[in-house]
C-alpha positions in Angstrom: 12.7 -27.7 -1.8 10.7 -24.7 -2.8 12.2 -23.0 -6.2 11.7 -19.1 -5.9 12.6 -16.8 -8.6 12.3 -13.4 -8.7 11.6 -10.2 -6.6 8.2 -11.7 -5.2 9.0 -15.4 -4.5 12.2 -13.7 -2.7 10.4 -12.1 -0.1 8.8 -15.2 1.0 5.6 -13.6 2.2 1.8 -14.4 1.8 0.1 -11.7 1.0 -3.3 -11.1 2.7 -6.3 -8.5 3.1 -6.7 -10.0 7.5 -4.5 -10.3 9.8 -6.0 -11.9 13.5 -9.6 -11.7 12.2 -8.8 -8.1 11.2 -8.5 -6.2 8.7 -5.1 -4.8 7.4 -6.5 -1.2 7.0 -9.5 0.9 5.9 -11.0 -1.0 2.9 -11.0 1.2 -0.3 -14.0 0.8 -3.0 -12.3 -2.1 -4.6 -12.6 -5.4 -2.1 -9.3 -6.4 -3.1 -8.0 -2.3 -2.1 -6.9 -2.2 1.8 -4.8 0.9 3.4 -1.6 -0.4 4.9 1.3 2.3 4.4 2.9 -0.1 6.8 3.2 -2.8 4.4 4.2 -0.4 1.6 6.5 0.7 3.9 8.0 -2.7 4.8 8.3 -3.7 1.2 10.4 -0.3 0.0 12.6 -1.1 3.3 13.1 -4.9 2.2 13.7 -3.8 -1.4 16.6 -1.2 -0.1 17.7 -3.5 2.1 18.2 -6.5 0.3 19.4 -4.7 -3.2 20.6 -1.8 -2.2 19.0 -0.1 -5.5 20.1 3.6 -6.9 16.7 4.5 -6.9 13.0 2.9 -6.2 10.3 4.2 -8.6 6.9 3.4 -7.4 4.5 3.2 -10.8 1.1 3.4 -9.4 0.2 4.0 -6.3 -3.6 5.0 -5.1 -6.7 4.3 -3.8 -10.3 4.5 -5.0 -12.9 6.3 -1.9 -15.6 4.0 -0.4 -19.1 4.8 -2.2 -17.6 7.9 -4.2 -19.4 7.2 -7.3 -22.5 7.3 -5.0 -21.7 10.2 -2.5 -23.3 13.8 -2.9 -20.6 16.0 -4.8 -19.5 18.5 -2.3 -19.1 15.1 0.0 -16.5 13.7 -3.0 -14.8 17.2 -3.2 -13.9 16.7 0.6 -11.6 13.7 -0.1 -9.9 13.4 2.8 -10.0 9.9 2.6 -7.6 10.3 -0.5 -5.7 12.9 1.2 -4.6 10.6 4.2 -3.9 7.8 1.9 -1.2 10.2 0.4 -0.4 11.4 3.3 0.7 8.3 4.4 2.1 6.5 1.9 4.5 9.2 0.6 5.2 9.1 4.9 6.0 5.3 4.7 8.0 5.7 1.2 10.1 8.8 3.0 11.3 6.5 6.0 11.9 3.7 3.9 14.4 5.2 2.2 15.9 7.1 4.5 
């Protein structure tokens, strides 16, 4: 038998950046950095669910743009990359705990 221990063995997933041959979600600058509110969403909805918690806090949460370092300055003022990363994640964290 498998011994798990703690919050991570507990949800008895494998995490993964492809899913089908695909990625998960737009890849950030990082390669190990993928989009998926869905997933951040499923994990706040597991962690309510299965410990019924007084509160979540969420530590770091954010993204680095593709090529920003690189990209023209009025080009890395117009993050909207950034901005639908928000977007979606505070989305995802808002029906998870609802």
């Amino acid at each position: 038998p498998v011994n798990f221990e703690g919050w991570v063995e507990d949800q008895r997933v494998v995490s993964t950046y492809y899913r089908n041959g695909k990625a998960i979600g737009p890849q950030g600058d990082s390669p190990w950095l993928f989009v998926a509110p869905w997933g951040f969403y499923k994990l706040l909805h597991w962690v309510k669910k299965t410990y019924s918690p007084k509160a979540i806090i969420v530590t770091e949460n954010g993204v680095d743009v593709p090529n920003e370092n690189t990209m023209p300055i009025h080009k890395a003022l117009k993050d909207t990359f950034r901005l639908d990363f928000y977007r979606s994640y505070i989305g995802a964290m808002k029906r998870a705990i609802q």
